[in-house]
C-alpha positions, 0 to 999 in steps of 0.5 A: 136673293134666292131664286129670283128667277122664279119671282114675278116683278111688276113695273110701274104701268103693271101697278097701275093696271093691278092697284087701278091708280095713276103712276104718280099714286105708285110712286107715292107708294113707293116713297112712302115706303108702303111699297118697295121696288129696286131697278131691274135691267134699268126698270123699277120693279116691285115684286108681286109677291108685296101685293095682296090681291090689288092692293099693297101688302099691309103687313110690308109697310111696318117691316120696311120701317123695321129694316131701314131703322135696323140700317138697311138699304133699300137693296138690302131690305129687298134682298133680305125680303126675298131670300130664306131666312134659316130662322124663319124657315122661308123667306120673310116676304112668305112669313109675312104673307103667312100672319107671321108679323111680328116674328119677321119684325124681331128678327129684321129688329135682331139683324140691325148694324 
């Protein structure tokens, strides 16, 4: 990942504040893949960057689906979100968070093992 540093991750009791549903409902969201986190320093995160306003990022659902049918981990679709892809000229999560759908999902669809 590309300057994950620079990248504000939310834990589960922060989801619940922001989305305002019990921590049962995030992990509901999680295993539906309607969210996607990753454990940080023993902690599962979501970067807040998967959330539009207090709500999941719609958009995020079907590229996940996309990405774990083209084989990725989950690991590696977080990694994949994050970091710059040179043919979206900024990372997918921004290209996504920009109205560029269907554009993320061929090349997620293209990268498949």
């Amino acid at each position: 990942m590309s300057d994950a540093a620079e990248i504000s991750w939310l834990t589960v009791p922060d989801l619940v504040e922001r989305l305002g549903v019990g921590p049962g409902r995030i992990r509901r969201l999680i295993e539906e893949r309607i969210l996607l986190a990753q454990r940080r320093d023993g902690v599962l995160k979501v970067p807040e960057l998967f959330l539009s306003g207090d709500e999941p990022l719609h958009e995020l659902r079907g590229t996940l689906i996309v990405l774990a049918d083209a084989g990725f981990t989950d690991d590696e679709a977080m990694n994949w979100l994050l970091a710059k892809d040179d043919t979206l000229g900024t990372s997918p999560i921004e290209a996504l968070r920009s109205g560029r759908k269907a554009e993320v999902r061929r090349v997620a669809q293209a990268l498949g093992f």
